[in-house]
mmCIF file of the N, C-alpha and C atoms, coordinates in Angstrom:
data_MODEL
# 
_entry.id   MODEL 
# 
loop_
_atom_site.group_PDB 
_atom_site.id 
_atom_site.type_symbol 
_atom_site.label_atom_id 
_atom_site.label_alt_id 
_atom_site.label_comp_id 
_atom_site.label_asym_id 
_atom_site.label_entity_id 
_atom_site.label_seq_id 
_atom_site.pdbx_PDB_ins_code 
_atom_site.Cartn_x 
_atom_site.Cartn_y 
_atom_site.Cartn_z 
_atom_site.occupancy 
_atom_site.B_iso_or_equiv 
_atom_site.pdbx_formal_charge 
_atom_site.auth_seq_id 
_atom_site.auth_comp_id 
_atom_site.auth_asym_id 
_atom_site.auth_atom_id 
_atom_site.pdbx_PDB_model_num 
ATOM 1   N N  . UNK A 1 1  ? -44.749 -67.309  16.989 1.00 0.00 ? 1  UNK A N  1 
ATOM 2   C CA . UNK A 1 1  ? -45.181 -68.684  17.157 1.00 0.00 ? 1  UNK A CA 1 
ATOM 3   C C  . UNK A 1 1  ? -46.581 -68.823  16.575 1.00 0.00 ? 1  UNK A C  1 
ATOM 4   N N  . UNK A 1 2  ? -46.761 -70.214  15.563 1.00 0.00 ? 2  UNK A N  1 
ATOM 5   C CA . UNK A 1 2  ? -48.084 -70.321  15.117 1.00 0.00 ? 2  UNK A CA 1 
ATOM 6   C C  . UNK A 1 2  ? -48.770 -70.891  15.855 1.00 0.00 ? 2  UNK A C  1 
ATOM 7   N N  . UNK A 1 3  ? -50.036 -70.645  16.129 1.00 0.00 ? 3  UNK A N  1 
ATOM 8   C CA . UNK A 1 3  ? -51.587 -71.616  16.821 1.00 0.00 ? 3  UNK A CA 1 
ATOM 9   C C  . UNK A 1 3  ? -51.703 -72.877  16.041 1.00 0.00 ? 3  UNK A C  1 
ATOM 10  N N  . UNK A 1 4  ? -52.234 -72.474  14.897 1.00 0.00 ? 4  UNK A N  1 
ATOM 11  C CA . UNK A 1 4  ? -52.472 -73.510  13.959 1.00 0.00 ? 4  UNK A CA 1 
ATOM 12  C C  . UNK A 1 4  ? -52.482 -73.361  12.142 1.00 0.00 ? 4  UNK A C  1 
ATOM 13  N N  . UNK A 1 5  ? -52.424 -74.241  11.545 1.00 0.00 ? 5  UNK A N  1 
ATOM 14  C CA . UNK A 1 5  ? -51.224 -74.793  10.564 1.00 0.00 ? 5  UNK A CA 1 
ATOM 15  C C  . UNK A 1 5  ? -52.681 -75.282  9.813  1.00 0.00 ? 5  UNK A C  1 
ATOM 16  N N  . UNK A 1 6  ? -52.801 -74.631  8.563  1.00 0.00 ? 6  UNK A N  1 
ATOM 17  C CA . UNK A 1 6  ? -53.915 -75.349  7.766  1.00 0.00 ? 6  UNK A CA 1 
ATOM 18  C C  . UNK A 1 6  ? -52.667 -76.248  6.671  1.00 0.00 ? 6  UNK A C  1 
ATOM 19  N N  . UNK A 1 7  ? -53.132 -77.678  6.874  1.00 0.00 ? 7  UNK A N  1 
ATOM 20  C CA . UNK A 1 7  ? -52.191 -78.734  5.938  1.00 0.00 ? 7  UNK A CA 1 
ATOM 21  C C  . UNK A 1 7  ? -52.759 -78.989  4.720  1.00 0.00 ? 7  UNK A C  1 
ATOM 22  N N  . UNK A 1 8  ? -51.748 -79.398  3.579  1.00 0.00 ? 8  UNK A N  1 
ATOM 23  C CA . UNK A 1 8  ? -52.223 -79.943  2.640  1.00 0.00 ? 8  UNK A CA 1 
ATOM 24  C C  . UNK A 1 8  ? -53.042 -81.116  2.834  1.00 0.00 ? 8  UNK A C  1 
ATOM 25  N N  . UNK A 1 9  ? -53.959 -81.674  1.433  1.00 0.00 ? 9  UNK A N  1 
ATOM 26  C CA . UNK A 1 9  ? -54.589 -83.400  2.112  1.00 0.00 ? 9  UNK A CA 1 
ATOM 27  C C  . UNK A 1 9  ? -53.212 -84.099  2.189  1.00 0.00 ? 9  UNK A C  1 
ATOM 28  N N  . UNK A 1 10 ? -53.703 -84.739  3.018  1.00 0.00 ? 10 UNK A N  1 
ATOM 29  C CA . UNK A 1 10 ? -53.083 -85.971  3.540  1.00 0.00 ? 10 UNK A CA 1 
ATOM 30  C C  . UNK A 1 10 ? -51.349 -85.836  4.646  1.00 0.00 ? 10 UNK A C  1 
ATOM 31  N N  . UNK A 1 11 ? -51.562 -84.380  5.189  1.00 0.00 ? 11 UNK A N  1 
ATOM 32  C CA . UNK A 1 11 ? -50.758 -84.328  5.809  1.00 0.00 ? 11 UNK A CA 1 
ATOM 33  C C  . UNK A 1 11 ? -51.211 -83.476  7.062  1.00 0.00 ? 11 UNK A C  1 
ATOM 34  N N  . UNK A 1 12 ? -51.041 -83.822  8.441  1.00 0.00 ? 12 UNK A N  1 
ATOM 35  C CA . UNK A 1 12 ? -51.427 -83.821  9.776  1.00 0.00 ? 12 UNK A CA 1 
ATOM 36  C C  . UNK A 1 12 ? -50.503 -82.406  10.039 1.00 0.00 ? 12 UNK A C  1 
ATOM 37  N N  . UNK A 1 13 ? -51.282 -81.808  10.744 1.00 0.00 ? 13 UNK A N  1 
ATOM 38  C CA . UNK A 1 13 ? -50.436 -80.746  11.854 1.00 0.00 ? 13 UNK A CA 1 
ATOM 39  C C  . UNK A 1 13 ? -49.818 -81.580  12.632 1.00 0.00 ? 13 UNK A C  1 
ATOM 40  N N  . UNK A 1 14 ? -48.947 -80.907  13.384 1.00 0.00 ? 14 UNK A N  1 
ATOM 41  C CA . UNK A 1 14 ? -47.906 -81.326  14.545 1.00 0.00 ? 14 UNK A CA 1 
ATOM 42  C C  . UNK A 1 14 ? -47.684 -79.764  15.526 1.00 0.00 ? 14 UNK A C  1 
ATOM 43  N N  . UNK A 1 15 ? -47.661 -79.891  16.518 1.00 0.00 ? 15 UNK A N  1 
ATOM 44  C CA . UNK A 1 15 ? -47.052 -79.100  17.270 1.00 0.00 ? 15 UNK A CA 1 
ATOM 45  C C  . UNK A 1 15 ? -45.290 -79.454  17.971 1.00 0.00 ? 15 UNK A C  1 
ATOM 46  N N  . UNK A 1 16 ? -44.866 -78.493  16.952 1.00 0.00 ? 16 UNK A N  1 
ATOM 47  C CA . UNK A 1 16 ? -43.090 -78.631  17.603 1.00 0.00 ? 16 UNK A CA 1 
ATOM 48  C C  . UNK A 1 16 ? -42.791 -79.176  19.073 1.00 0.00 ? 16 UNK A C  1 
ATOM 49  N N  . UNK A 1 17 ? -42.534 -79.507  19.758 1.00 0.00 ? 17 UNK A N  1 
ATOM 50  C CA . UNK A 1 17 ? -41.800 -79.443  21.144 1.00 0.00 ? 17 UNK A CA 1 
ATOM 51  C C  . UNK A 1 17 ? -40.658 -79.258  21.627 1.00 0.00 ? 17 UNK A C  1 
ATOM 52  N N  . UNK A 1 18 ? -40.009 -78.615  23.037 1.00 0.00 ? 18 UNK A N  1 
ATOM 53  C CA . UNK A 1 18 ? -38.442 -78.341  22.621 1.00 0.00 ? 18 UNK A CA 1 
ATOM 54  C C  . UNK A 1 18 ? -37.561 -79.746  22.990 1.00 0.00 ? 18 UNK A C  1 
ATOM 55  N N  . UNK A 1 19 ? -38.076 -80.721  22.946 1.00 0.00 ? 19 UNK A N  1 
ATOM 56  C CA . UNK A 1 19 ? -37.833 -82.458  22.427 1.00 0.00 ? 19 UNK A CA 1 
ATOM 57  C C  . UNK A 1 19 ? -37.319 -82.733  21.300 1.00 0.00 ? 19 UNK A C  1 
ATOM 58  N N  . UNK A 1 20 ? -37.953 -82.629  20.325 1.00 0.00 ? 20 UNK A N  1 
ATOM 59  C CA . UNK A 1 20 ? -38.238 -82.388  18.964 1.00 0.00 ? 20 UNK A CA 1 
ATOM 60  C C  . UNK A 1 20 ? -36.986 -82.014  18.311 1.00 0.00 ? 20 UNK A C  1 
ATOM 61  N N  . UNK A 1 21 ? -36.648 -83.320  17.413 1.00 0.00 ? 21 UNK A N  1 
ATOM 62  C CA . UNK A 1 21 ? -35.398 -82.973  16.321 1.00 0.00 ? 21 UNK A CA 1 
ATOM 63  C C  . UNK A 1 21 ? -36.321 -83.012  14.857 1.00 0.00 ? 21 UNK A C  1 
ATOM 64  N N  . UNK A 1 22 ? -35.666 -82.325  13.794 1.00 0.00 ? 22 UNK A N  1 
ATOM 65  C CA . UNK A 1 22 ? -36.103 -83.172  12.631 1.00 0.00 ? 22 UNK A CA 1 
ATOM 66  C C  . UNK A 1 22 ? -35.956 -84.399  11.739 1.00 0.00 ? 22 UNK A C  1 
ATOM 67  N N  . UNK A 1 23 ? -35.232 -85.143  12.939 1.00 0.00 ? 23 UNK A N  1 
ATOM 68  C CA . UNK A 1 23 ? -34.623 -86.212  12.376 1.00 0.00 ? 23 UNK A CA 1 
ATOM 69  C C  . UNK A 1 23 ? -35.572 -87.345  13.576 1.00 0.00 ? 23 UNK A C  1 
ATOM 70  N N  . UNK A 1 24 ? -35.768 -87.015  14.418 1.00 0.00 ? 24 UNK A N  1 
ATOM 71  C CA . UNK A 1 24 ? -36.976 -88.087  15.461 1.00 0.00 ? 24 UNK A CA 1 
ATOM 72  C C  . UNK A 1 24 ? -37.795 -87.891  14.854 1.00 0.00 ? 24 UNK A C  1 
ATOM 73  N N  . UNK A 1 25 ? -38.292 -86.789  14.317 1.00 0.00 ? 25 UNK A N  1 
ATOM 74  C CA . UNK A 1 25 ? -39.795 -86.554  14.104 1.00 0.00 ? 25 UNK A CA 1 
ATOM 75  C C  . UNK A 1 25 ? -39.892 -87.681  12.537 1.00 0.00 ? 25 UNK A C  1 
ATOM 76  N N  . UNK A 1 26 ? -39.180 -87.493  11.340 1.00 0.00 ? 26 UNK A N  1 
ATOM 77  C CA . UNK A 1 26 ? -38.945 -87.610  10.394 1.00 0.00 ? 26 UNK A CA 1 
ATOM 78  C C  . UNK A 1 26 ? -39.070 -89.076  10.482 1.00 0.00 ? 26 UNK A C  1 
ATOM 79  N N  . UNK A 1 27 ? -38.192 -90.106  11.305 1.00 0.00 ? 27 UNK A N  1 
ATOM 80  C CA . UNK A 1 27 ? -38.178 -91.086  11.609 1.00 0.00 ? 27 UNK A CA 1 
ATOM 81  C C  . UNK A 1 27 ? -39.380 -91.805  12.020 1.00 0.00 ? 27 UNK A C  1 
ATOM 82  N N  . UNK A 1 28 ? -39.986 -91.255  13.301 1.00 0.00 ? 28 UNK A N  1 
ATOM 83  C CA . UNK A 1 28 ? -41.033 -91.685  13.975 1.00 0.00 ? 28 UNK A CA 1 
ATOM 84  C C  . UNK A 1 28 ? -42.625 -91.371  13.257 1.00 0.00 ? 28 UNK A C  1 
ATOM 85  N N  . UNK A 1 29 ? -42.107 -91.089  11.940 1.00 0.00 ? 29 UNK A N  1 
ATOM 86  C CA . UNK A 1 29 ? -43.353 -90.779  11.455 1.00 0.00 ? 29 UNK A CA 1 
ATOM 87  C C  . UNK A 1 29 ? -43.471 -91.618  10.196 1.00 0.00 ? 29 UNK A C  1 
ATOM 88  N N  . UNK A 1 30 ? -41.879 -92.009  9.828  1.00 0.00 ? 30 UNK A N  1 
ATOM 89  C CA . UNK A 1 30 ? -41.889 -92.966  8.761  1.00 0.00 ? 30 UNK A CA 1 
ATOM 90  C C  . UNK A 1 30 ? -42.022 -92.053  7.440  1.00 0.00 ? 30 UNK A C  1 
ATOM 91  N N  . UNK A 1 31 ? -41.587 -90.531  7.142  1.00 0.00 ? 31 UNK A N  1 
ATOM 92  C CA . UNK A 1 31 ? -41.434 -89.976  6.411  1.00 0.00 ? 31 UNK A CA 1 
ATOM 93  C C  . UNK A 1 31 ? -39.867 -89.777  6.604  1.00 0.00 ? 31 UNK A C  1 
ATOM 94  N N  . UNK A 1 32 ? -39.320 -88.704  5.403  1.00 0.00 ? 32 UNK A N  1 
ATOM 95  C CA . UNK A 1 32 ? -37.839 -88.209  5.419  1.00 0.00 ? 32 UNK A CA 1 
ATOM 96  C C  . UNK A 1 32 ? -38.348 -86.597  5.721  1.00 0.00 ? 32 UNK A C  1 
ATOM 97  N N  . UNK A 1 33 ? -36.896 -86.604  6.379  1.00 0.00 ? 33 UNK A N  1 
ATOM 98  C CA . UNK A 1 33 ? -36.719 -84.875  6.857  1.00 0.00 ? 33 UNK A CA 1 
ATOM 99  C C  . UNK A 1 33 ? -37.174 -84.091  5.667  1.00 0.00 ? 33 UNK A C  1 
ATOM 100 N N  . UNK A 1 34 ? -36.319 -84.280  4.038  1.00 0.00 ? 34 UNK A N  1 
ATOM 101 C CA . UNK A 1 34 ? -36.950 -83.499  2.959  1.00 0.00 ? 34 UNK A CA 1 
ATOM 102 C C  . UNK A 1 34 ? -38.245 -83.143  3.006  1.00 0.00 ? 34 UNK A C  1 
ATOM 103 N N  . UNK A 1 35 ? -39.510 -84.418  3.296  1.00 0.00 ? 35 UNK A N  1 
ATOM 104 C CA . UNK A 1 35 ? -40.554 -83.992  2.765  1.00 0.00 ? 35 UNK A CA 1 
ATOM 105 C C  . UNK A 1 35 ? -40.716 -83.803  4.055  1.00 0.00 ? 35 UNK A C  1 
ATOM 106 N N  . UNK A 1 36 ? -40.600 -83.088  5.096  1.00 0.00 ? 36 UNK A N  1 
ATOM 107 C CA . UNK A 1 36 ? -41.189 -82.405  6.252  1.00 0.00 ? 36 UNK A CA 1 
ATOM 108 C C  . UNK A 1 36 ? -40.523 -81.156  5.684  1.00 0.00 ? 36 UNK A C  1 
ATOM 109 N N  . UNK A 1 37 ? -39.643 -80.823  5.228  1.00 0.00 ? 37 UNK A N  1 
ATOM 110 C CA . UNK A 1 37 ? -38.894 -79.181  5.033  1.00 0.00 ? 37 UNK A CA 1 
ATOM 111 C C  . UNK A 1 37 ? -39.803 -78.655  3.779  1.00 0.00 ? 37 UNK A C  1 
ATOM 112 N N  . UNK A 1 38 ? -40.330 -79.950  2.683  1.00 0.00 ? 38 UNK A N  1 
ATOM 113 C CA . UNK A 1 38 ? -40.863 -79.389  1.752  1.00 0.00 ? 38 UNK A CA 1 
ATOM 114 C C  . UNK A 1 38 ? -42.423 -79.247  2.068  1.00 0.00 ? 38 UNK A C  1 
ATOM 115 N N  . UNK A 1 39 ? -43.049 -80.146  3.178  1.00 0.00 ? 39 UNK A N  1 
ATOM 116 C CA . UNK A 1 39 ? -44.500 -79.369  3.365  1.00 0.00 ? 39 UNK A CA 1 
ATOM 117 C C  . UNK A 1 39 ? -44.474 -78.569  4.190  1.00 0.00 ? 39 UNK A C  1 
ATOM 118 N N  . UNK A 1 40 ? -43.489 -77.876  4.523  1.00 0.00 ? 40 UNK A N  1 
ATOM 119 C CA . UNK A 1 40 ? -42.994 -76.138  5.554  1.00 0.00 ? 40 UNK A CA 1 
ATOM 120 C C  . UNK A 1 40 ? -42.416 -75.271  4.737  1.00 0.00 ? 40 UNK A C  1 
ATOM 121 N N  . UNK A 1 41 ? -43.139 -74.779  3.624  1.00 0.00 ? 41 UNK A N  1 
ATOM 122 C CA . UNK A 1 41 ? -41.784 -73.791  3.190  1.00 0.00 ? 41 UNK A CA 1 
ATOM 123 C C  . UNK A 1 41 ? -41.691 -72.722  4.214  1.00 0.00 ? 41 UNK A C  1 
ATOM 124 N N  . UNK A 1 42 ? -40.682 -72.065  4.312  1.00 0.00 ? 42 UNK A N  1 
ATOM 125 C CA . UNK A 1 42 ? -40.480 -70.989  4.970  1.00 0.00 ? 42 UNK A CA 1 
ATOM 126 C C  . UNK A 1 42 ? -40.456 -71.117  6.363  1.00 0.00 ? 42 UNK A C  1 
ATOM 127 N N  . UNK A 1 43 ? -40.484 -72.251  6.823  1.00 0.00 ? 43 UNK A N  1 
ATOM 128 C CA . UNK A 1 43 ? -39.862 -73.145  8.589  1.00 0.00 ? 43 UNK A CA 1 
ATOM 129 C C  . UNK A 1 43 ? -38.292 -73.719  8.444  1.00 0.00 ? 43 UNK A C  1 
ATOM 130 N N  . UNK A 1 44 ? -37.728 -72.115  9.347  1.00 0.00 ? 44 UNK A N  1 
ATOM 131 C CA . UNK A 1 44 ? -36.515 -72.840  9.163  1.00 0.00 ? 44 UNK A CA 1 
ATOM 132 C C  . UNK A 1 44 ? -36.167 -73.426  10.820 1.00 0.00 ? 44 UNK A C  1 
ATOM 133 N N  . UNK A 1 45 ? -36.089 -75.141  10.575 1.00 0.00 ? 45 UNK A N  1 
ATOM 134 C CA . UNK A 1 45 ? -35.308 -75.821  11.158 1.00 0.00 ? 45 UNK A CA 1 
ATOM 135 C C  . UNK A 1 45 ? -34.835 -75.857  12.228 1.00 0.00 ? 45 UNK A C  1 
ATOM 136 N N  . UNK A 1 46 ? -33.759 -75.371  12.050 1.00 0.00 ? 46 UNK A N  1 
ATOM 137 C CA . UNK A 1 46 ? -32.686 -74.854  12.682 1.00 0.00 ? 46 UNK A CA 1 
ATOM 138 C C  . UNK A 1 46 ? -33.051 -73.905  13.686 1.00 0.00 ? 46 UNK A C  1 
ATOM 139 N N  . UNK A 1 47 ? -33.794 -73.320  13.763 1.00 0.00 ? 47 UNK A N  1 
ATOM 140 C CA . UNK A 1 47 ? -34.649 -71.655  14.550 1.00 0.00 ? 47 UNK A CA 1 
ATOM 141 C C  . UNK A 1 47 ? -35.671 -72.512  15.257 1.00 0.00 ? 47 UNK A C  1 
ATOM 142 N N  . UNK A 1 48 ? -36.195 -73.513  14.926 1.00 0.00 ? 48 UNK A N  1 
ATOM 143 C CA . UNK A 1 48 ? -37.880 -73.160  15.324 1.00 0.00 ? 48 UNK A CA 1 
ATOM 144 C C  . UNK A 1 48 ? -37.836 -73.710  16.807 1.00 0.00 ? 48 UNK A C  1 
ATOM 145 N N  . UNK A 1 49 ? -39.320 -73.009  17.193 1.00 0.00 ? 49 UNK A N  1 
ATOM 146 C CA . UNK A 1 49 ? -39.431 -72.668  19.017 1.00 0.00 ? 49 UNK A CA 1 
ATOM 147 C C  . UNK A 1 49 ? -40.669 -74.066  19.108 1.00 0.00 ? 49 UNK A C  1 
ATOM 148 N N  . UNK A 1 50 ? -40.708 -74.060  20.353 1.00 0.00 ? 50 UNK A N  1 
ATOM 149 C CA . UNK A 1 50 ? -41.392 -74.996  20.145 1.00 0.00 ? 50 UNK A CA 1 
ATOM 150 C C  . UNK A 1 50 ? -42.816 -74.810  20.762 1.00 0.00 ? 50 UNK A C  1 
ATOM 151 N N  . UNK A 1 51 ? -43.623 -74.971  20.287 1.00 0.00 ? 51 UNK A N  1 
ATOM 152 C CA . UNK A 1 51 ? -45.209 -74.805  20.295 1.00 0.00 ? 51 UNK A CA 1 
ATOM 153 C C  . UNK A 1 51 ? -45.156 -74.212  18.950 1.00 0.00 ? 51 UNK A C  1 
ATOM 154 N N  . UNK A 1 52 ? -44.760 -74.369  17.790 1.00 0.00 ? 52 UNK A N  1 
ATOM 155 C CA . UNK A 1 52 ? -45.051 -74.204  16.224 1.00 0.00 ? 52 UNK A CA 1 
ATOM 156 C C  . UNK A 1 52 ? -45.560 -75.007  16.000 1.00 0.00 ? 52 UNK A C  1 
ATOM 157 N N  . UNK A 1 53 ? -46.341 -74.243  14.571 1.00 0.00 ? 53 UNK A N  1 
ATOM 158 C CA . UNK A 1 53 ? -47.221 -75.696  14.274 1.00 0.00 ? 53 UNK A CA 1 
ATOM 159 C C  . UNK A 1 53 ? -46.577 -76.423  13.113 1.00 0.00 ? 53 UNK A C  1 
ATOM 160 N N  . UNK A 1 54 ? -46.616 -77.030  12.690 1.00 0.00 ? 54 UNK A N  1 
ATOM 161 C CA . UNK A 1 54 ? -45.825 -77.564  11.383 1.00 0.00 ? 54 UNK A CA 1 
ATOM 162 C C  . UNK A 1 54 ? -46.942 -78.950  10.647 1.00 0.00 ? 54 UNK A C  1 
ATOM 163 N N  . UNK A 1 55 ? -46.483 -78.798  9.078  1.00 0.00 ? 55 UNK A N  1 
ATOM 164 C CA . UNK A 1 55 ? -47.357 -79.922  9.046  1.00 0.00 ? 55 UNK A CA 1 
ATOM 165 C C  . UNK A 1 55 ? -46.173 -81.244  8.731  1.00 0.00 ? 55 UNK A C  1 
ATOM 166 N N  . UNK A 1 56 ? -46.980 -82.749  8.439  1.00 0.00 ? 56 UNK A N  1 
ATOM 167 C CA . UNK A 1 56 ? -46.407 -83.235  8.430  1.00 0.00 ? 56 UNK A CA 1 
ATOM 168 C C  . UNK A 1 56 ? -46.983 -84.777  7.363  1.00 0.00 ? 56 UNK A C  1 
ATOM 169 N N  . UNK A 1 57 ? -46.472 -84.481  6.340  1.00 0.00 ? 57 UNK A N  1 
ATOM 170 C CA . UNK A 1 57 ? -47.085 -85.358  5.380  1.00 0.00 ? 57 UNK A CA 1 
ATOM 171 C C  . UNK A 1 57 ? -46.849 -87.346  5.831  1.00 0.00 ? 57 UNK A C  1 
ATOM 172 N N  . UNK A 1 58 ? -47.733 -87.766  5.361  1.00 0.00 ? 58 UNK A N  1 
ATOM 173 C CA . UNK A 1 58 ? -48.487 -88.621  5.065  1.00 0.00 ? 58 UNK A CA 1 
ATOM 174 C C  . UNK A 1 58 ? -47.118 -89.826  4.769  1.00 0.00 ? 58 UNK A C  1 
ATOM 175 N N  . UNK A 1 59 ? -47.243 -91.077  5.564  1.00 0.00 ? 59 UNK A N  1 
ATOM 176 C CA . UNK A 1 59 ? -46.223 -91.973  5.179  1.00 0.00 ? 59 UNK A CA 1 
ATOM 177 C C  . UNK A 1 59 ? -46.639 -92.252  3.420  1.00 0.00 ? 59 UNK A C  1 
ATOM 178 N N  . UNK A 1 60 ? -45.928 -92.364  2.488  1.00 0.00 ? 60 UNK A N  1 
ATOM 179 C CA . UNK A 1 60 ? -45.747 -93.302  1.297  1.00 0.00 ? 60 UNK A CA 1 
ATOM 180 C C  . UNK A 1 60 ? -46.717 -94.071  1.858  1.00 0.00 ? 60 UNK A C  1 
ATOM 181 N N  . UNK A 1 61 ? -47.623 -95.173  0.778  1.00 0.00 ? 61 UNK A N  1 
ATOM 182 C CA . UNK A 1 61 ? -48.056 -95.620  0.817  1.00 0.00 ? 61 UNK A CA 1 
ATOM 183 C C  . UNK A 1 61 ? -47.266 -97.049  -0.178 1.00 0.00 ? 61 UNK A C  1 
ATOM 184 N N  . UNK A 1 62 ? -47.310 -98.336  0.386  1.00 0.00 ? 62 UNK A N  1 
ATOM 185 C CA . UNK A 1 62 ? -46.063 -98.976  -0.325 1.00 0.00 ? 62 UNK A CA 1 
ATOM 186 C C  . UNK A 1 62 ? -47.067 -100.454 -0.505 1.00 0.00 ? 62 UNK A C  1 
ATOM 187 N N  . UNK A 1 63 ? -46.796 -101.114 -1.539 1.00 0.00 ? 63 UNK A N  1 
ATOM 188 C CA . UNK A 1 63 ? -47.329 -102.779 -1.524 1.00 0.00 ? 63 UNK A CA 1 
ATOM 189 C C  . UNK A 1 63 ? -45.989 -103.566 -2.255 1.00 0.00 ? 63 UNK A C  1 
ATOM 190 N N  . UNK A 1 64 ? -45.351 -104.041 -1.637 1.00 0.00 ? 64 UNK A N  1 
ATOM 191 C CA . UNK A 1 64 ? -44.321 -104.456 -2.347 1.00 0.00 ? 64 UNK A CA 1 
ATOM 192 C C  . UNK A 1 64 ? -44.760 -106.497 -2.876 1.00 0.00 ? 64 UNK A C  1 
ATOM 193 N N  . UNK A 1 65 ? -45.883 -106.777 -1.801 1.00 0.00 ? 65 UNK A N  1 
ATOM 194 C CA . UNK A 1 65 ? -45.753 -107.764 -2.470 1.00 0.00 ? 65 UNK A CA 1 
ATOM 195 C C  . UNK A 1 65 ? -47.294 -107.795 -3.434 1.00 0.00 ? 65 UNK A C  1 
ATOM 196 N N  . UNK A 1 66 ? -48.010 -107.036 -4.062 1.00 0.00 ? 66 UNK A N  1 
ATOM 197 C CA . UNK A 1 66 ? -49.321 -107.140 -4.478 1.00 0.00 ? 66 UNK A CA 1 
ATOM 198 C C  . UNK A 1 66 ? -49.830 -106.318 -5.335 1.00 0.00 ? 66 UNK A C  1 
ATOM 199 N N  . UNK A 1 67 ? -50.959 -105.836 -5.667 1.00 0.00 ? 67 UNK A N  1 
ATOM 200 C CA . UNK A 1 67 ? -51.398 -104.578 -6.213 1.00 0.00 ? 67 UNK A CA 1 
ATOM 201 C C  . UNK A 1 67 ? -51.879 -103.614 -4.893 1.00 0.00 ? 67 UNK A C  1 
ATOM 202 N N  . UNK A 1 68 ? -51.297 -102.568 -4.865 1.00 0.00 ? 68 UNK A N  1 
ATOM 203 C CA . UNK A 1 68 ? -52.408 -101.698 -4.330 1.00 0.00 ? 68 UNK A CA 1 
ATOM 204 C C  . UNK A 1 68 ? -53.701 -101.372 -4.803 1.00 0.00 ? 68 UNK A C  1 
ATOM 205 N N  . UNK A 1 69 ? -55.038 -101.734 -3.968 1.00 0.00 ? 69 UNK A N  1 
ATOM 206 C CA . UNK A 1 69 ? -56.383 -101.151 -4.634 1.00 0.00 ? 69 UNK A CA 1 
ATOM 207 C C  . UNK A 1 69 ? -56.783 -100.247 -3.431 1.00 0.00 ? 69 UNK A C  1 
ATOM 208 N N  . UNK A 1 70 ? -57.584 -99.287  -3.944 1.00 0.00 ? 70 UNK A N  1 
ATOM 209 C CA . UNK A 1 70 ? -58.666 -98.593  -2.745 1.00 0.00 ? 70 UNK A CA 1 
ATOM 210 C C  . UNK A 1 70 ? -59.738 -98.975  -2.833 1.00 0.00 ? 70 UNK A C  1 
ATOM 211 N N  . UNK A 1 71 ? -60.457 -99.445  -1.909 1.00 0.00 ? 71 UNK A N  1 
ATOM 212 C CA . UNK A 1 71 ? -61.611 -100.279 -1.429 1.00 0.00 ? 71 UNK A CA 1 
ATOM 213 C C  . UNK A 1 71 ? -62.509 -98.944  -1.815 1.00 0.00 ? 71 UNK A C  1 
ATOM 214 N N  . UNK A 1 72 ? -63.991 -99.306  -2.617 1.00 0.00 ? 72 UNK A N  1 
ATOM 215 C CA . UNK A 1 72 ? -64.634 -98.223  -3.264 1.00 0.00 ? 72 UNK A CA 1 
ATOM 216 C C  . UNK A 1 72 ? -66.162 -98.782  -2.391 1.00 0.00 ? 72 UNK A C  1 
ATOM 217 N N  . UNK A 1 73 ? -66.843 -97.847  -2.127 1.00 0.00 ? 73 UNK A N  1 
ATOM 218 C CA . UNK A 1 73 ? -68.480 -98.541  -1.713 1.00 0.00 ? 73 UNK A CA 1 
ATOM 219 C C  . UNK A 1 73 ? -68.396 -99.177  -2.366 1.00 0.00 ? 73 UNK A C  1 
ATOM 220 N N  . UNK A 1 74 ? -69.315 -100.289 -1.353 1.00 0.00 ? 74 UNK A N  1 
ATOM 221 C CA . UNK A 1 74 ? -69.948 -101.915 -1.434 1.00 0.00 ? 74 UNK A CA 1 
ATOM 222 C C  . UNK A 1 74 ? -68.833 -102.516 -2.174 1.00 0.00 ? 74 UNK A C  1 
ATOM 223 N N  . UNK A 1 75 ? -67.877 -102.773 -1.775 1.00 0.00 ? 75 UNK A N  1 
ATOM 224 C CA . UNK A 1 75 ? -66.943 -103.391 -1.560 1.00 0.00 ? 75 UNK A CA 1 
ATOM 225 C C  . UNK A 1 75 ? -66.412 -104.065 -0.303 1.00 0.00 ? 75 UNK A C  1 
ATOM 226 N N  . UNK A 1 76 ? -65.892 -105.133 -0.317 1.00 0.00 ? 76 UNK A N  1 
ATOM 227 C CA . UNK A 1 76 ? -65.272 -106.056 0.812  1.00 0.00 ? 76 UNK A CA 1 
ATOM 228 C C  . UNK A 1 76 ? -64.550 -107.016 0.586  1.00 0.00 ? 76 UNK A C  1 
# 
């Protein structure tokens, strides 16, 4: 069992629970199961205990009706 989980940017640790599907988690996070299996390589699934750490990437970022900008200093 891992303590802790150094993540890529923009994706959060999580600690497993024995609650915990990859399909709640996946959901409730507003990501897909894929990209939770692909920022874990070598976490299999199916096995894992719970108090693991896992990471857990970053919702898409989406503008469907606009441009996306990132607000830069002195900006408003």
């Amino acid at each position: 069992m891992e303590q802790f989980r150094s993540c890529p940017q923009g994706a959060q640790a999580y600690t497993w629970s024995a609650a915990d599907s990859l399909s709640s988690l996946a959901s409730g996070r507003g990501v897909s199961e894929q990209a939770i299996r692909q920022a874990n390589p070598g976490i299999d699934f199916d096995q894992i205990e719970a108090g693991t750490s896992i990471c857990v990437p970053a919702r898409p970022l989406s503008c469907p009706n606009g441009l996306l900008h990132t607000v830069r200093a002195g900006e408003s």
